[in-house]
N, C-alpha and C positions, 0 to 999 in steps of 0.2 A: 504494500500500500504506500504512495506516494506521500510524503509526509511532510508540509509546510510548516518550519517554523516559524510561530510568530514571536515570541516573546521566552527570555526565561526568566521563570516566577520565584524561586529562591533557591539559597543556597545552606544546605544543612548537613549534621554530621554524618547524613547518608552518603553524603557526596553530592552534585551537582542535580537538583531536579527541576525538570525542563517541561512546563507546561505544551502539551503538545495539542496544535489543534488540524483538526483532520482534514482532507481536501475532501474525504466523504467519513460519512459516520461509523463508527465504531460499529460493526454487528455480530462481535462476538457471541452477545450474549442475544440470544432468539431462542422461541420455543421447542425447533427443533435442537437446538447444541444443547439445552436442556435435557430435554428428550434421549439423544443420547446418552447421554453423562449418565442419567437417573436408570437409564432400561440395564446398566449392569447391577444394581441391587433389585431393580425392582422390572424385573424382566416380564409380567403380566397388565404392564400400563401402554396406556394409547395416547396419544394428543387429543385432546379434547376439540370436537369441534358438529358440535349438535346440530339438528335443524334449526334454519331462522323462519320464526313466525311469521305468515303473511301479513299480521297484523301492528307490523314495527312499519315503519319507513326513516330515510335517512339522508345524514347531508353530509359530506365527506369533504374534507382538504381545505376544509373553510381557513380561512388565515383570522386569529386573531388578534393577533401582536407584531410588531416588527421590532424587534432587540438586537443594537448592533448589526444594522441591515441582514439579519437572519428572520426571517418569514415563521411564524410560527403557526404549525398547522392545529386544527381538533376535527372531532370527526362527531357528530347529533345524531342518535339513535332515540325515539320517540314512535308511541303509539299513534297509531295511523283512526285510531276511533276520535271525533270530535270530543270532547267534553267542557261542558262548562266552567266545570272547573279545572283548575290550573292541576296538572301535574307537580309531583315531587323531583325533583332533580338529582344526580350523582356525578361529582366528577370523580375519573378515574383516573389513576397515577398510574403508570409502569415502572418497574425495578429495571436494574441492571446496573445498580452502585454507584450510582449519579454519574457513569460515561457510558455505558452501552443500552439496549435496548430500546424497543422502542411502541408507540403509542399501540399500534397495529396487535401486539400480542394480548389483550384483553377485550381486543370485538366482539370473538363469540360470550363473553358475562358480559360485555355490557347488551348485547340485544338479546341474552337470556332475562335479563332485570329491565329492560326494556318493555319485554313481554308482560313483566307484571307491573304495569303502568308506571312506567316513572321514565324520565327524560336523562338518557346517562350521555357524557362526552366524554369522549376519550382525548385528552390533551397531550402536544409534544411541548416540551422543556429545553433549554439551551441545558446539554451536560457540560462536565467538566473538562472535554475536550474542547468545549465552545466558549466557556463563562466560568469563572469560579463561584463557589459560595457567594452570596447570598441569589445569584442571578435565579434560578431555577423556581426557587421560592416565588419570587417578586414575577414570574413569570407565570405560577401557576393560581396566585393570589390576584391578577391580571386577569387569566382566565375566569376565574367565579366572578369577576368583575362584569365579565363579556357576558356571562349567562343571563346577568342580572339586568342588562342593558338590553340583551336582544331575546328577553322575556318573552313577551309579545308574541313573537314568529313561532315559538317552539310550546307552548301556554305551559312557560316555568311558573309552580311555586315560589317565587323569592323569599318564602321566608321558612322554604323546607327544602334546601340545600346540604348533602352531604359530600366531603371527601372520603374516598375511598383507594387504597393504596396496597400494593403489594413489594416487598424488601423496602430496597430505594424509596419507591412510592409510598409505603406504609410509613417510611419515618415521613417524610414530604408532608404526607395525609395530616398525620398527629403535630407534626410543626404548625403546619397550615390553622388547623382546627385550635390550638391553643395559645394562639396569637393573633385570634379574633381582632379584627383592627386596631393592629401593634402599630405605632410608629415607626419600627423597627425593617417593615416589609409594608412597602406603599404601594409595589407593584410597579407596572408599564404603562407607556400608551394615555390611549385619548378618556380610558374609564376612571379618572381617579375620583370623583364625584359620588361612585358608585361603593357599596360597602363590601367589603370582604368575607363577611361573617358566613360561617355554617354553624346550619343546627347539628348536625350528627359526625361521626367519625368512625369506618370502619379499615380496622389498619390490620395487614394480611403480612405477618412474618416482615414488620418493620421496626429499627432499633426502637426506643425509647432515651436515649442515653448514648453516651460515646467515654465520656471518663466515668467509668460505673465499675465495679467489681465483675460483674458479670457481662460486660461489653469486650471485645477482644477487637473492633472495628479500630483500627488509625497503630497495628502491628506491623511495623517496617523491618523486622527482623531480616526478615527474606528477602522481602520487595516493598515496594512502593506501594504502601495498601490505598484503596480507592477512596478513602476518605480524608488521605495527605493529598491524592490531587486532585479532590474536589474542593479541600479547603486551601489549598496553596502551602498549608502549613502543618508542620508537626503534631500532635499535641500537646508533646513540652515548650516546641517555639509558641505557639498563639492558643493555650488551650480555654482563653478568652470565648475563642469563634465554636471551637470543639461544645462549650457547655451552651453557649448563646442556641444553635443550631438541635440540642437536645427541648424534644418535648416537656420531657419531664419535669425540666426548670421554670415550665410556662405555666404548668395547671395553675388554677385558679377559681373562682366563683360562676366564671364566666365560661370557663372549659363544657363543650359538647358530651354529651354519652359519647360512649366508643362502647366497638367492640373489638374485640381482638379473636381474630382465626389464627390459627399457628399451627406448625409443624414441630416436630419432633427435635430439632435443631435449637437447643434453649438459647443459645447468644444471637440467633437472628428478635430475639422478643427479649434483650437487655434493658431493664429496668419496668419492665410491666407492673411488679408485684409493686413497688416502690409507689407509682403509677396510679394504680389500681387504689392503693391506702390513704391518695391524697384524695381520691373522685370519692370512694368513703367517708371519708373527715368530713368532704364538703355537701351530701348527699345526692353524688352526682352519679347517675346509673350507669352501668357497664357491665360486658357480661364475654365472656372467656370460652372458644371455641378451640380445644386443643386435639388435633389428629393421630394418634398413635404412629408409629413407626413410619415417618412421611418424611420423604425431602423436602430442602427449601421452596422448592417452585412446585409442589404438589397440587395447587388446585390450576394449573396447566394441563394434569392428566387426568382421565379415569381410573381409578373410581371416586377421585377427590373433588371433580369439578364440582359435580353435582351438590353434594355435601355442603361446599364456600357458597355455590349460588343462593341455595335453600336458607344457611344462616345468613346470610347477608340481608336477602330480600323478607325474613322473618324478621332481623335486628329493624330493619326500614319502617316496614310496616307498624313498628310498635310503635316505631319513634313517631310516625307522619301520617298515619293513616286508621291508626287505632283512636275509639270514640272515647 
């Protein structure tokens, strides 16, 4: 892969690291190298990818942002039935460790969760081949911006908006969600008029924490782990950015329910229990979906998809649709 550099980002006792940004995207990480990886433990799984209901219809490649002359696309999956009333909304996060992946591998749940009435987008993100910290954020706190702006077209809820996130995405999600119009993450673009908030948060095997006991995320031992180069920074150089960027440091009074799906994999869900004791204290609902014997990217395949849709769209419904 042809590799432009633009810039080098700093310099630490690893030795020289060189923020690098791509002439094309990172795609290591996709459903199939997934798939791979996981079919040697788990040799009786398939990629997930269901019938779509006749009754979704959709808008694809919409650009909502433009950051750093970079086009940011999302993709509107919504029920095709008129109603009166406003549908509940979801935006969706993809993982791949804030430099790979991309919006594409969550279409078939979000137009399974489509199906059961509610307006999901799938949004792409500037990674950290593209932007450092905090970009991604301000980028996806832009996006619920855009929901909330082009209401109207798609007949969102504005005041029944969830983020919804897997790895990458699930910390994203819980950052997002607990920094309900922070100062901190103003966002992009022409929406800043418009509010950031979401009611709900369902976050799918994403950290909670990064300097935590039970976090092992920003380990340079070996290599350059993907949360030095999405932060630009160490955690002993800036571990400032490392706790800013944790959820956990955010709850609050104003913190959404969550819910948490998780795998078998305890440090992809570091600092949950932590997490979990503050939404407690403050009696804020929350409620824990954990998989037995599942890799990280398990609801990618069968027999798991099924299982993440079903709690998701039961977590939603309590939240947004229960009398």
């Amino acid at each position: 892969m042809r590799l432009i550099l633009l810039f080098l980002c700093i310099t630490t006792s690893l030795g020289s690291v060189a923020q690098l940004r791509l002439a094309s995207r990172d795609t290591s990480f996709s459903n199939y190298s997934a798939y791979k990886s996981a079919l040697k433990k788990y040799p009786n799984i398939t990629l997930a990818n269901p019938p779509v209901s006749k009754n979704i219809s959709s808008k694809k490649d919409l650009v909502y942002c433009t950051a750093d002359g970079i086009d940011l696309h999302l993709d509107v999956f919504y029920p095709s039935v008129k109603s009166k009333q406003p549908y509940p909304a979801v935006l969706m996060i993809h993982g791949g460790g804030w430099r790979s992946g991309d919006r594409s591998q969550h279409i078939p749940m979000a137009q399974q969760i489509a199906a059961k009435g509610y307006v999901t987008i799938t949004a792409q993100y500037r990674l950290s081949t593209q932007a450092l910290y905090p970009a991604a954020v301000n980028d996806l706190k832009t996006a619920i911006k855009w929901m909330k702006a082009n209401a109207a077209w798609y007949n969102i809820d504005t005041t029944k908006i969830a983020v919804w996130g897997f790895s990458a995405g699930g910390q994203l999600a819980t950052l997002i969600g607990t920094t309900n119009n922070s100062k901190l993450f103003l966002g992009d673009g022409p929406y800043r008029t418009y509010s950031d908030k979401v009611q709900a948060i369902v976050d799918v095997d994403g950290t909670l924490a990064f300097i935590h006991p039970e976090s092992s995320e920003g380990d340079d031992s070996k290599h350059t782990s993907a949360g030095t180069y999405w932060f630009g920074y160490t955690k002993t150089e800036k571990p400032e950015l490392w706790k800013q960027a944790a959820a956990l440091n955010h709850v609050d009074k104003n913190t959404p329910p969550t819910a948490f799906i998780n795998s078998s994999v305890d440090r992809m869900h570091a600092g949950r229990t932590d997490y979990i004791q503050k939404l407690d204290s403050l009696h804020i609902y929350s409620e824990v979906h954990a998989l037995p014997d599942t890799p990280h990217p398990f609801l990618l395949f069968n027999p798991w998809f099924e299982p993440t849709l079903n709690y998701t769209v039961a977590f939603l419904d309590k939240m947004f649709k229960a009398k």
